[in-house]
C-alpha positions as CSV (number, residue, x, y, z in Angstrom):
1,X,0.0,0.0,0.0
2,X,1.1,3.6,-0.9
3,X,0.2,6.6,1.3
4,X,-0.1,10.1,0.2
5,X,0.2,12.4,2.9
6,X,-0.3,15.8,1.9
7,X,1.8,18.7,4.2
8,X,4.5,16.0,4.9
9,X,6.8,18.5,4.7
10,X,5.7,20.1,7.7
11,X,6.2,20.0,11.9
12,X,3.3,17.3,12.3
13,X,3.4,15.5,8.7
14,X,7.2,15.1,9.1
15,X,7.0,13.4,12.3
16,X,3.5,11.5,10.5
17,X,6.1,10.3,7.5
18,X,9.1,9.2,9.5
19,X,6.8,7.0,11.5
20,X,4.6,5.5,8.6
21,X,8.3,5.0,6.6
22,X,9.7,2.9,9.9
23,X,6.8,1.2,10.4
24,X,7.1,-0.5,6.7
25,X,4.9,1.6,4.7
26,X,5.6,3.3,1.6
27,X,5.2,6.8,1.4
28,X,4.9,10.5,-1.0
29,X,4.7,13.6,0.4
30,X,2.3,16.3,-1.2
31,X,3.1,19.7,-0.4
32,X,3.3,22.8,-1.4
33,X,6.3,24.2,1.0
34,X,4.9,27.3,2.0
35,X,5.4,26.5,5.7
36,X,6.5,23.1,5.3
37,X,10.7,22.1,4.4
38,X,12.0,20.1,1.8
39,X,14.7,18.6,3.9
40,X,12.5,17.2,6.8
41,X,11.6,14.8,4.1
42,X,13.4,11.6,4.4
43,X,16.0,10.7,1.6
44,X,14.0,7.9,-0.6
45,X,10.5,9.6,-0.2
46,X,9.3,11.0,-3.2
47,X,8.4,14.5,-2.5
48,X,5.6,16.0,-5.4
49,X,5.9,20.1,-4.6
50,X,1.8,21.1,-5.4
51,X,-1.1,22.6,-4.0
52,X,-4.3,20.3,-3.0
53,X,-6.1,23.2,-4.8
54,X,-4.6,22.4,-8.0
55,X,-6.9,18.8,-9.5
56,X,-4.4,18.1,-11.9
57,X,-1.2,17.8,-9.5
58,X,-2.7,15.5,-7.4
59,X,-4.0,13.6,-10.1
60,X,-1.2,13.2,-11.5
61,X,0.5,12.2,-8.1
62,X,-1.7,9.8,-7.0
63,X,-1.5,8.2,-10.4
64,X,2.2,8.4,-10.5
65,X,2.5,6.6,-7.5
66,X,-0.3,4.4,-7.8
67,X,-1.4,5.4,-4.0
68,X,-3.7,3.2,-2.3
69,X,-4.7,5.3,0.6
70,X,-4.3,9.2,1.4
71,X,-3.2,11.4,5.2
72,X,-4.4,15.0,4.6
73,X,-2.9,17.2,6.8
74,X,-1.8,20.1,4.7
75,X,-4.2,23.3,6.1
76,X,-3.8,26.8,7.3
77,X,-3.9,26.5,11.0
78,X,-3.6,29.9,12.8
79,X,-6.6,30.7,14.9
80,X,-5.7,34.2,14.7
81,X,-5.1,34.6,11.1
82,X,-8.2,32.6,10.2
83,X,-10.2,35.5,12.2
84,X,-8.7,38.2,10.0
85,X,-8.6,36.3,6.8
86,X,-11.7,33.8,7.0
87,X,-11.9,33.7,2.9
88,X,-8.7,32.4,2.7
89,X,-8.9,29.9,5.1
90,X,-11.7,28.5,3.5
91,X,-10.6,28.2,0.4
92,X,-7.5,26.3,1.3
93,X,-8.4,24.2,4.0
94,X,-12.0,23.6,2.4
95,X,-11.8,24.3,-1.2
96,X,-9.0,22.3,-1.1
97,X,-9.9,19.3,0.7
98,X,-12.8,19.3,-1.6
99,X,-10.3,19.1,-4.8
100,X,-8.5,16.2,-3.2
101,X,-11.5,14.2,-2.2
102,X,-12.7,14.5,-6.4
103,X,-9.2,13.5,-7.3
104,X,-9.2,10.6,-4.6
105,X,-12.6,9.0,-5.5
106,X,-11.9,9.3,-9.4
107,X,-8.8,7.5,-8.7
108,X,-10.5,4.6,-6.6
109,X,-8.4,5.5,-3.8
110,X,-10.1,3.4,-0.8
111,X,-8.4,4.8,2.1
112,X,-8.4,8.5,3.7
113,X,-7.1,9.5,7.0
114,X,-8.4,13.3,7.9
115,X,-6.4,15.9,10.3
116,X,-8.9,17.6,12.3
117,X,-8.2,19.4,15.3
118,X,-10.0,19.9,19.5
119,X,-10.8,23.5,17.6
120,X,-14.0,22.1,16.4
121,X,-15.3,21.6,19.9
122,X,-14.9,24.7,21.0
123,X,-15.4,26.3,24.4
124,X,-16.9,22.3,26.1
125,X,-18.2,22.9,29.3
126,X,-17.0,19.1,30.5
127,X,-14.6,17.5,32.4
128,X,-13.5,15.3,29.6
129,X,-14.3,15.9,26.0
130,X,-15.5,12.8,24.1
131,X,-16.0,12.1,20.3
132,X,-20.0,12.9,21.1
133,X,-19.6,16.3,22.7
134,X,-21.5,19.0,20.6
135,X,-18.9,20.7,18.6
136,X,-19.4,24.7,18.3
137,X,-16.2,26.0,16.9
138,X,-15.1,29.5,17.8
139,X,-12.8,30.6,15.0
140,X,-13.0,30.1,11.1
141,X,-10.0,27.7,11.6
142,X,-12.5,25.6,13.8
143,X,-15.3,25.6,11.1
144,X,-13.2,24.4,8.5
145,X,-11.8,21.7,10.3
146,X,-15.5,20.6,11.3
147,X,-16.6,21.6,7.6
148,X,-13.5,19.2,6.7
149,X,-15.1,16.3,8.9
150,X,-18.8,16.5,7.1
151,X,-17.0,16.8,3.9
152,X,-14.9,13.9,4.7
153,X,-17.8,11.6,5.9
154,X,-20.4,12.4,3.3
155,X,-17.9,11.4,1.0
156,X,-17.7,8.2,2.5
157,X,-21.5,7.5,2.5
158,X,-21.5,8.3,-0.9
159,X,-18.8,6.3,-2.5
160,X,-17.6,3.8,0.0
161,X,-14.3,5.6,0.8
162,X,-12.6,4.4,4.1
163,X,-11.9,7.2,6.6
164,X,-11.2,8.1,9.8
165,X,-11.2,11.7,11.5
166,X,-8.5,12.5,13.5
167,X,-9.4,15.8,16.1
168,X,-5.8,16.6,17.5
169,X,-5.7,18.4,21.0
170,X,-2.2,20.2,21.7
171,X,0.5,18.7,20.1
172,X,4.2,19.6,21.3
173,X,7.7,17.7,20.9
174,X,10.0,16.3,18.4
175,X,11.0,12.9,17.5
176,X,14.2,14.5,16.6
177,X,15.9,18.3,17.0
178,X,15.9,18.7,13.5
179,X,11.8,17.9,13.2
180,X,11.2,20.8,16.1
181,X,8.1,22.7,15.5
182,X,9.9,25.9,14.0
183,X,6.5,28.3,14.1
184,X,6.2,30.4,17.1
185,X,2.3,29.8,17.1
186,X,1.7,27.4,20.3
187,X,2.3,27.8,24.2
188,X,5.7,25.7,24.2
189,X,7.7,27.7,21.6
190,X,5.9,30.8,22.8
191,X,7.4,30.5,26.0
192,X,10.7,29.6,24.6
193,X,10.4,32.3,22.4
194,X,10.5,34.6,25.5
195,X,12.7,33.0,27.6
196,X,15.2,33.2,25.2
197,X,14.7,37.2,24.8
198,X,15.1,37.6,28.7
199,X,11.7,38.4,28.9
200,X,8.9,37.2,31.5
201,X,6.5,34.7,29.7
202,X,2.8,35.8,29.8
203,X,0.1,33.9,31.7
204,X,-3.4,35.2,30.0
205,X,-5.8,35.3,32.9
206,X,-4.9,33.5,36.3
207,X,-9.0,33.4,37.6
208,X,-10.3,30.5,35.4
209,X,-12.4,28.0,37.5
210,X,-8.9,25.8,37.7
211,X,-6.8,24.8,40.2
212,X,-4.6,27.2,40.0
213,X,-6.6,29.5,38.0
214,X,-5.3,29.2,34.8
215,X,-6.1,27.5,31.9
216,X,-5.9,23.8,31.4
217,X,-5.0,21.6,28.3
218,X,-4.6,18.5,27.2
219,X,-0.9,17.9,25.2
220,X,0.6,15.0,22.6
221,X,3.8,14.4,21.9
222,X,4.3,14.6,18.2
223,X,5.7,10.7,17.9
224,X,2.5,9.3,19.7
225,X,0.5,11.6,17.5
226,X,2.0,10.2,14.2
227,X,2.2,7.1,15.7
228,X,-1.9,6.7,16.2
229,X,-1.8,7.4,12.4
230,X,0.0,4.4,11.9
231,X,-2.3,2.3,14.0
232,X,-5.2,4.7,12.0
233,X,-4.5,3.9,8.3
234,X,-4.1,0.0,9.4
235,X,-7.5,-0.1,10.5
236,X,-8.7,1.2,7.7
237,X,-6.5,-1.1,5.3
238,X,-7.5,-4.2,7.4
239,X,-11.2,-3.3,7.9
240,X,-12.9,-1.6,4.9
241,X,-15.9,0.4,5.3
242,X,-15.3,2.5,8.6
243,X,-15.7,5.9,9.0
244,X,-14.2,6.7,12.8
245,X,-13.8,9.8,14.7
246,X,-11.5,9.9,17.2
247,X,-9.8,12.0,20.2
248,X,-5.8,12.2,19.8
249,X,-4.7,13.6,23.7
250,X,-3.4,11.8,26.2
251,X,-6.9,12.2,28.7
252,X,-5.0,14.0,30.8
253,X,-4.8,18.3,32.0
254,X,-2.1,20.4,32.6
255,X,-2.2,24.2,33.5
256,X,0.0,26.9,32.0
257,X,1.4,27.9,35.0
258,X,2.5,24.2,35.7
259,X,3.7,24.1,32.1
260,X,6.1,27.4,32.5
261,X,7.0,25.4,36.2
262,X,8.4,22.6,33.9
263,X,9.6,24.7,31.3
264,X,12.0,26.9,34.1
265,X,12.4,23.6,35.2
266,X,14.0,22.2,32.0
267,X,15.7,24.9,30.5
268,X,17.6,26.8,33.6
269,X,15.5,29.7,33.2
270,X,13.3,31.4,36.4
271,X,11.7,34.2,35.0
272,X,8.2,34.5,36.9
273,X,5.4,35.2,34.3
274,X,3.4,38.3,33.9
275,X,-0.2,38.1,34.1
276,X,-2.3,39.8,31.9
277,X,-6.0,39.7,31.2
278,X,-8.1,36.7,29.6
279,X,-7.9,36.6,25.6
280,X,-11.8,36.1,24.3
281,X,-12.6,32.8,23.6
282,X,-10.1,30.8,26.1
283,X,-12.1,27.8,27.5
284,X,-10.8,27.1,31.2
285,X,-10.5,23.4,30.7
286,X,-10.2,21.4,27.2
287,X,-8.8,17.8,28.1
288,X,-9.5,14.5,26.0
289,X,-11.4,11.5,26.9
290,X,-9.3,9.2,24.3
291,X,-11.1,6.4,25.5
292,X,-12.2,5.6,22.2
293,X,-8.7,5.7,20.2
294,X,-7.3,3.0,22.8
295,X,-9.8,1.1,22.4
296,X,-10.6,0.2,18.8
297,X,-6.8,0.8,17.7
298,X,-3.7,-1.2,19.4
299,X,-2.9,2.7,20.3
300,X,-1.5,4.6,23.6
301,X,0.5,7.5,24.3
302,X,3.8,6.7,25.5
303,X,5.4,10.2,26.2
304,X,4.7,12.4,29.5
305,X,4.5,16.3,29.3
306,X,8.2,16.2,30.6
307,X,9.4,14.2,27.1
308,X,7.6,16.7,25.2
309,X,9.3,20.2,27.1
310,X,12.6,18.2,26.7
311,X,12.8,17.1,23.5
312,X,11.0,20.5,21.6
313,X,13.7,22.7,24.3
314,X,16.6,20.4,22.3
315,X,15.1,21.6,18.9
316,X,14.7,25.3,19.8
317,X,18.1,25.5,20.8
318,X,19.4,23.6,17.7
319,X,18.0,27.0,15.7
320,X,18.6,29.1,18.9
321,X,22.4,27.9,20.0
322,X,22.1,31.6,22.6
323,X,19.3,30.4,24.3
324,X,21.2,27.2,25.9
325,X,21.6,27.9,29.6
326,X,24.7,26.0,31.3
């Protein structure tokens, strides 16, 4: 079998391609390198530079290739950008899912693994978010991820494709230094990010109905993330016909002041965190039931919010030698 997996080339499809390629599986990556790099691409994979908006690319590619089954994770994914530019966001992560799924069932491709994201719930009012909680996203990002999933499943109904929807909460880590998340767009590398200037890390709003009032999260490490797509497009290769949804977190919270405790921690730093008021739209709590992942795939994180700080602090300071503290 043959995988496409479209925005291999980036921090999460990297990590998705290095697992699928050790666990036997052949592989193409599909991407159009505007955030993703050439070189994270192992040396062997055939890498086919394209966008999933263009029909005739990936066409051509899956016919090239002659590829059996397809991971789509090639989107825009910045909350914030999708709120000033909601047309854009659309078109790619829509329109263009829409032009691969037409290119995929012309082709007879039976397989297709989707990249969703915990942005579809939400702000969940529940201790642990399951598969059936009632999905109200907050941001255009959101509603194309959930637009993705309806797109993804009806196409399924309609012409016996094979897939599986995969909602990621917070993903963090590296396999390796050199597959570190390189966007400053998520709490880890944010805080890193500030660290390294010498300047206090921000903690948006500390009276959240917490613990310790601030907000809590749910975090993957990037190799059990790629790793449940392994165990993802087997199931779907081994048992025709399914159409899952399923919870990738580990099922369990952590604040962000604990994170910047482990992140001082880790690093050497100690630079206590400025507080500054709530940003709109922050749920207090957003954790994982991923009861339903372990138990219908041979599938469990192995990686503790520790291995994740570690190994994405080895990457930052592979790009950032200053910020290494003795």
């Amino acid at each position: 079998m043959t995988w496409l997996i479209t925005g291999g080339a980036g921090y999460i499809g990297a990590h998705v391609v290095r697992a699928m390629t050790e666990a036997g599986e052949r592989v193409v990556v599909y991407d159009d390198l505007s955030t993703g790099v050439a070189e994270r691409v192992p040396e062997g994979v055939p890498l086919v530079v394209g966008s999933t908006l263009d029909g005739e690319r990936v066409a051509g590619a899956l016919a090239a290739h002659t590829v059996t089954g397809v991971v789509h994770l090639a989107a825009k994914k910045q909350v914030g950008e999708s709120v000033e530019r909601p047309l854009h966001y659309y078109r790619e992560n829509v329109e263009g899912l829409r032009v691969l799924l037409d290119a995929v069932t012309a082709a007879g491709v039976p397989s297709f693994v989707f990249s969703s994201s915990a942005a579809v719930y939400g702000m969940p009012d529940v201790d642990l978010v399951t598969e059936e909680t009632p999905c109200e996203p907050m941001s255009p990002y959101g509603e194309t991820k959930l637009a993705g999933e309806w797109l993804v499943r009806a196409t399924g109904r309609a012409t016996g494709l094979s897939t599986a929807c995969l909602r990621y909460f917070n993903v963090a880590g590296a396999a390796t230094p050199e597959l570190a998340d390189t966007g400053v767009y998520n709490l880890i590398p944010m805080i890193f990010e500030r660290l390294t200037q010498d300047t206090p890390p921000r903690i948006f709003g500390d009276d959240y109905p917490t613990p310790d009032g601030t907000c809590v999260r749910d975090y993957i490490h990037v190799v059990d993330l790629a790793e449940a797509h392994v165990a993802t497009a087997r199931a779907l290769r081994t048992s025709p016909g399914q159409d899952l949804t399923l919870n990738i977190g580990r099922g369990e919270g952590v604040s962000v002041r604990e994170m910047l405790d482990l992140i001082n921690a880790i690093t050497g730093y100690d630079l206590p965190p400025t507080i500054t008021p709530r940003r709109p739209g922050d749920p207090p709590r957003v954790v994982a039931s991923a009861d339903r992942i372990t138990t219908h795939l041979d599938w469990k994180p192995r990686h503790d919010v520790q291995d994740m700080i570690t190994s994405a602090w080895e990457g930052w300071v592979r790009l950032h030698p200053e910020a290494a503290r003795s």
